[in-house]
matplotlib code that plots the C-alpha trace (Angstrom):
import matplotlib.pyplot as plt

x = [19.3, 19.9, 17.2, 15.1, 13.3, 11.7, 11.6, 8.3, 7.9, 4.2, 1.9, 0.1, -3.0, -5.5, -3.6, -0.4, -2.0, -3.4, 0.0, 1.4, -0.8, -0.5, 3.4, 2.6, 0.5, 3.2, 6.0, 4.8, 5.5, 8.9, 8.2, 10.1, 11.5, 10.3, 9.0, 10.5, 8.6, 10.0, 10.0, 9.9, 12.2, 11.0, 7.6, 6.1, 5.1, 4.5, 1.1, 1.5, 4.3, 2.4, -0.5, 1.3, 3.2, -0.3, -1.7, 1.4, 0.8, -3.0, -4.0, -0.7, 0.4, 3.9, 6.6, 6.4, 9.2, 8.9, 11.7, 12.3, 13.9, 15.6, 15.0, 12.1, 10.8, 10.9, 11.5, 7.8, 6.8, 9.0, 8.5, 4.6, 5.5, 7.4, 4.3, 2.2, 4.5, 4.9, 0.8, 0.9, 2.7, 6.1, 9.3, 12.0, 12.8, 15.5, 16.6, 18.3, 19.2, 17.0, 18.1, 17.4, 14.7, 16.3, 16.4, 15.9, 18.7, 17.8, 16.8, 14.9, 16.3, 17.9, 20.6, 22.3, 21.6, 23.4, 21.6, 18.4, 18.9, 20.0, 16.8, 14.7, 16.9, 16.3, 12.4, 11.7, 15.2, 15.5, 12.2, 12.9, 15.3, 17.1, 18.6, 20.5, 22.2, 25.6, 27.2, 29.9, 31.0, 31.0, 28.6, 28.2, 28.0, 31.1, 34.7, 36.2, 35.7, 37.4, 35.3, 32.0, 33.8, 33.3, 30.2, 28.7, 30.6, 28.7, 25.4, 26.3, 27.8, 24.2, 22.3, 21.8, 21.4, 22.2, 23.2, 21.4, 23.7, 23.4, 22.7, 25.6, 27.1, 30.7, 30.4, 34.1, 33.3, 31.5, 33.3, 35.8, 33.2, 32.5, 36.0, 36.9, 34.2, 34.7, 38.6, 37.0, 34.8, 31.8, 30.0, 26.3, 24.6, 25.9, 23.2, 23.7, 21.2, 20.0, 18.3, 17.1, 18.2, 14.6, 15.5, 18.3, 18.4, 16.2, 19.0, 21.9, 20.1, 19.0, 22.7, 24.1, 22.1, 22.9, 26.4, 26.2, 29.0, 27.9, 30.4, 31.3, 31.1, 27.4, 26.8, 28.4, 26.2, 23.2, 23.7, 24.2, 21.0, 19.5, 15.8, 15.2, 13.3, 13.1, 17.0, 17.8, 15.6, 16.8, 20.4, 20.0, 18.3, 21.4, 24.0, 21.9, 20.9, 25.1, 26.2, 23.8, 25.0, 28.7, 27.2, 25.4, 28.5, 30.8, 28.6, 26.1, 23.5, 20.7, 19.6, 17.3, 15.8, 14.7, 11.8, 10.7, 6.9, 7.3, 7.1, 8.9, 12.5, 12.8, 10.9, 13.3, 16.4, 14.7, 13.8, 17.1, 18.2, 15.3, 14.4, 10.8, 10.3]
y = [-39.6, -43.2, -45.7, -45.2, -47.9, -47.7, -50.6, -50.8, -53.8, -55.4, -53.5, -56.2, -53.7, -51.5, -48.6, -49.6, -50.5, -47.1, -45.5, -47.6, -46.5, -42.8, -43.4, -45.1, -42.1, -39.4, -41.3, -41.8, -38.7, -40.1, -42.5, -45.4, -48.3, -51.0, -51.2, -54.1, -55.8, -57.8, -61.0, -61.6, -63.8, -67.3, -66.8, -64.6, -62.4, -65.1, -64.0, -60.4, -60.4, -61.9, -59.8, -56.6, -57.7, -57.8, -54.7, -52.3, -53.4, -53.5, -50.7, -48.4, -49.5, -50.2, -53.2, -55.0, -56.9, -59.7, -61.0, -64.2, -66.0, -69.2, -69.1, -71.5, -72.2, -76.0, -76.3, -76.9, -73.8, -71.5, -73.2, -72.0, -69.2, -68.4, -69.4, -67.3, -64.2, -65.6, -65.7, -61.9, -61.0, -60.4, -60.6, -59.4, -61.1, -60.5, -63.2, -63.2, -65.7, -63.7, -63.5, -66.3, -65.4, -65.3, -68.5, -70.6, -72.9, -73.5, -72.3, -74.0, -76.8, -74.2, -72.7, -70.1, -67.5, -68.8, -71.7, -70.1, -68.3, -71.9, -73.2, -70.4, -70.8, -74.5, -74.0, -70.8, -70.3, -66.9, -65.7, -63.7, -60.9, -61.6, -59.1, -60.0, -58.3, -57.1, -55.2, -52.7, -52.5, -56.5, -58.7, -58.4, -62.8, -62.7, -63.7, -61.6, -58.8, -61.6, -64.3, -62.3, -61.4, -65.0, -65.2, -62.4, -64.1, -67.3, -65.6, -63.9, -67.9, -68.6, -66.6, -63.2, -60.4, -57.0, -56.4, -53.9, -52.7, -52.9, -48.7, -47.2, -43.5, -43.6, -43.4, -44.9, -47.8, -48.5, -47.4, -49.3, -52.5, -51.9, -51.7, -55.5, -57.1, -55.9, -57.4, -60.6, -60.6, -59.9, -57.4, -57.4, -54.0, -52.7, -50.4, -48.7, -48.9, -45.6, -44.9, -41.9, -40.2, -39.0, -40.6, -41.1, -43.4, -45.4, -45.6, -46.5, -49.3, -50.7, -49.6, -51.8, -54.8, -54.5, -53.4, -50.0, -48.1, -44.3, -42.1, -40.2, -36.9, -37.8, -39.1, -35.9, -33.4, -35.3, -34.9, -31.4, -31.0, -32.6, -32.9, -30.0, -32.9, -30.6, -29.8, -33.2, -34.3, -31.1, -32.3, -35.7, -35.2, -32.8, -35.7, -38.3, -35.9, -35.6, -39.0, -40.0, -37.0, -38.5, -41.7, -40.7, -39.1, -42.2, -43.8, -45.9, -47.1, -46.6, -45.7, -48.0, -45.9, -47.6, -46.0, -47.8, -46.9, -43.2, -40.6, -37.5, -38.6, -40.1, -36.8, -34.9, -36.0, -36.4, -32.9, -31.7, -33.9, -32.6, -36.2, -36.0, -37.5]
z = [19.1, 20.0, 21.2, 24.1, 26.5, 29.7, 32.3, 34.8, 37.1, 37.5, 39.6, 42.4, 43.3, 42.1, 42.8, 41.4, 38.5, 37.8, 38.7, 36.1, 33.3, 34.4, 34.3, 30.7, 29.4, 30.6, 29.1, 25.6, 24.5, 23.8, 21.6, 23.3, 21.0, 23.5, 27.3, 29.4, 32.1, 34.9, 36.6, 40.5, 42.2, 42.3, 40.1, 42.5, 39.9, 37.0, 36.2, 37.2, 34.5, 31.8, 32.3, 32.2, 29.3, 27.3, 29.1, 28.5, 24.4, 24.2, 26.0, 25.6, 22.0, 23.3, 22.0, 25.1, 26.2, 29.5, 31.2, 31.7, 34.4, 35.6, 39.3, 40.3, 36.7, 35.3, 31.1, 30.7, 32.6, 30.6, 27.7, 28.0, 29.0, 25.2, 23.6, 25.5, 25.0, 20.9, 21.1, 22.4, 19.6, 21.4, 19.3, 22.2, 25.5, 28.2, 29.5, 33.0, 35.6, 38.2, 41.8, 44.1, 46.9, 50.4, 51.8, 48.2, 47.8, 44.0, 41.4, 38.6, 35.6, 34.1, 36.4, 34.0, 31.8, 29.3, 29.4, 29.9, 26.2, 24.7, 25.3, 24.2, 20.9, 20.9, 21.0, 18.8, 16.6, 15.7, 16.3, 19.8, 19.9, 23.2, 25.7, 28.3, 31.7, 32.0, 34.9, 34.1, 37.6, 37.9, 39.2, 42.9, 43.1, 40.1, 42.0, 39.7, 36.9, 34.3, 35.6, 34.9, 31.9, 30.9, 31.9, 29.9, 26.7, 27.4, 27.3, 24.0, 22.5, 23.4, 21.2, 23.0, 20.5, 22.9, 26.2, 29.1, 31.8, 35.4, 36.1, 37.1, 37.5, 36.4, 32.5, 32.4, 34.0, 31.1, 28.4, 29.9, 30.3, 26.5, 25.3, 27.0, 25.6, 22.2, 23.0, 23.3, 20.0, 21.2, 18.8, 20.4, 21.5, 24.8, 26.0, 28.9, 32.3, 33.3, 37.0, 37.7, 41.2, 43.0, 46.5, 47.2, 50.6, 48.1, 45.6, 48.1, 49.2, 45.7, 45.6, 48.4, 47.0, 43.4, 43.7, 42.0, 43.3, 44.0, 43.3, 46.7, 45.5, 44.6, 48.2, 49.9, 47.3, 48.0, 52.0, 51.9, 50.4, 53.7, 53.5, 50.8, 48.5, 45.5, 45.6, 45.5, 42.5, 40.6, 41.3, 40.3, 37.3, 36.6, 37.4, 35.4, 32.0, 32.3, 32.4, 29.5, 27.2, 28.0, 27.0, 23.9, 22.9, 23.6, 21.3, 23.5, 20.8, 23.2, 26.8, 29.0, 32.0, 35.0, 36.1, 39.2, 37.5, 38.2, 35.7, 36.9, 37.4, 34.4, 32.5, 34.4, 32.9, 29.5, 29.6, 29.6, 26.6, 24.7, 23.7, 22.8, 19.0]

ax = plt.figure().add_subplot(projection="3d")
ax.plot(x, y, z, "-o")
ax.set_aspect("equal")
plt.show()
């Protein structure tokens, strides 16, 4: 079975933070390689981030791994941000541009990525293994699918060590995605992005923003189903478990679930791949 590794985002309140560590209890069982944390848009999380980072390892005995960010962060901020995470005991990062928060016309010193991942080199070598993003179905801000192409190869002449995919539904896209990087000598870890369907005017809208394409014949399924809640979740779980045994058996090296801090959709599908370990 290849790799498994669960993202959660930093809970804000009380109650998310005791939906998070129920979330963390259920999914243990599977034994997941690392668990990913992320990073709001413009450092509105910064703390929230950092103290989830150490809460998901202490308490939950996970490898927990932060993102880090460009957008509104200066060099010295980031920069103590690495030696906190280094402190923690944190050997993985993924490092992403972030998305700029509506209305910000900036974003911090460091405006890519790529450069984002040179300076983390610059300051700790080889010390952090770094992910970074990449979007089988093209960026949604990319002018073109060779453009981002370009792009993702400057993040990997940076330093990144592995890739985590955008989610998507159409296995081809990529297998294809895989096959045109590999064309351009990049040899890093592709793995793929997998989100669980549980509600799905949820998902079109993460959809819509992200530029995930739902495949049509999903769509039309998921509306006949209407409001039968239990039919739809018993249907996604089918369409998801699907797409990661094609995956699995294209030779993805490891599957990273999205799991919006819930538990069930992502048991679901893990279920029927009899996963636990």
């Amino acid at each position: 079975m290849p790799a498994i590794s669960f993202e959660f985002y930093p809970p804000k309140t009380d109650e998310q933070r005791a939906q998070l560590d129920r979330t963390a209890e259920k999914l243990k069982v599977y034994a997941p390689d690392y668990v990913s944390c992320t990073f709001g848009a413009g450092g509105s999380t910064l703390s929230y981030t950092s103290e989830t980072v150490r809460h998901l390892h202490q308490h939950h005995g996970f490898e927990s791994v932060p993102h880090l960010s460009c957008v509104g962060g200066s060099r010295e901020e980031i920069r103590e941000l690495l030696r906190l995470y280094r402190a923690l005991g944190c050997r993985r990062v993924v490092a992403l541009r972030g998305d700029l928060p509506s209305g910000m016309g900036f974003t911090g010193d460091l405006r890519y990525a790529s450069e984002l991942i040179a300076f983390i080199r610059s300051e700790h070598g080889d010390y952090f293994h770094i992910e970074v993003g990449a979007y089988p179905e093209t960026h949604p801000q990319a002018d073109d699918a060779l453009t981002d192409l370009k792009h993702f190869k400057a993040k990997v002449d940076a330093g990144a060590d592995g890739a985590i995919t955008q989610y998507f539904y159409n296995p081809d896209a990529y297998f294809h995605f895989v096959d045109q990087v590999r064309k351009a000598g990049v040899e890093i870890p592709i793995i793929p992005g997998i989100m669980p369907i549980s509600n799905f005017t949820q998902l079109r809208r993460f959809s819509e923003a992200c530029g995930a394409e739902i495949p049509r014949w999903i769509g039309k399924r998921m509306q006949a189903f209407g409001d039968d809640a239990e039919a739809v979740r018993d249907f996604g779980a089918d369409v998801v478990a699907g797409l990661c045994e094609r995956l699995v058996a294209g030779g993805a090296p490891g599957l990273h679930f999205y799991t919006l801090n819930l538990a069930k959709p992502t048991q679901a599908v893990l279920s029927r791949l009899n996963v636990a370990r």
